[in-house]
N, C-alpha and C positions, 0 to 999 in steps of 0.2 A: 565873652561870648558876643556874636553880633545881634545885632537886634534889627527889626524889620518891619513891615506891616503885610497884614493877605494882602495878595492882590488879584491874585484869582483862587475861586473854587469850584472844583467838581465833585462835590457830593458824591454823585453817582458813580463815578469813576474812582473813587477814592482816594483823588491826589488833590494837591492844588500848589501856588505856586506863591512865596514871600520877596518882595522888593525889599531888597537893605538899603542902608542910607548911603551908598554911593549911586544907589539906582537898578543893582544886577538882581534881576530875578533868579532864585533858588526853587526847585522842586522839590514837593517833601510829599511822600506817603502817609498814608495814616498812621500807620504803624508809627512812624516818628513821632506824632504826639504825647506827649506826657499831661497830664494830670488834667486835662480836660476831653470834653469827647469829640470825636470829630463831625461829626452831625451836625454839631450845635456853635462850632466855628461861622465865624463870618468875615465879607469880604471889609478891610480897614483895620481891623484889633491889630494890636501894638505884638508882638512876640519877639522871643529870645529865642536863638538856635544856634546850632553847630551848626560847622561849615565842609565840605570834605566835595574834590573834585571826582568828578562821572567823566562817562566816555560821552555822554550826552550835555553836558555843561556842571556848575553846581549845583548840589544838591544840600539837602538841610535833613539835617538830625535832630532829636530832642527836642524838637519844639514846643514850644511853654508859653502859654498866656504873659504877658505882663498888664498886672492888677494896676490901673487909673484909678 
């Protein structure tokens, strides 16, 4: 799985967006969260996620805290 950090959030909006470590920002919905809430995300936390191509760029699935 690729791993990433937030790098942006819209709360309000319900999405936000993870940079992986070659630098490509990924968009993930809330619904893609797994085992944390999305409320309570913030911009920098380290996360793991799938990867899977949109008609609008990559997007992120499953997204998952990784515990520092």
């Amino acid at each position: 799985m690729p791993t990433g950090t937030i790098a942006r959030l819209l709360i309000d909006k319900g999405f936000g967006f993870i940079r992986d470590e070659a630098g490509i920002e990924h968009f993930f919905h809330r619904s893609a969260v797994r085992g944390a809430v999305f409320e309570l995300l913030r911009e920098g936390q380290h996360v793991d996620f799938s990867s899977e191509d949109s008609s609008k760029g990559p997007r992120a699935g499953d997204v998952r805290l990784i515990e520092s």
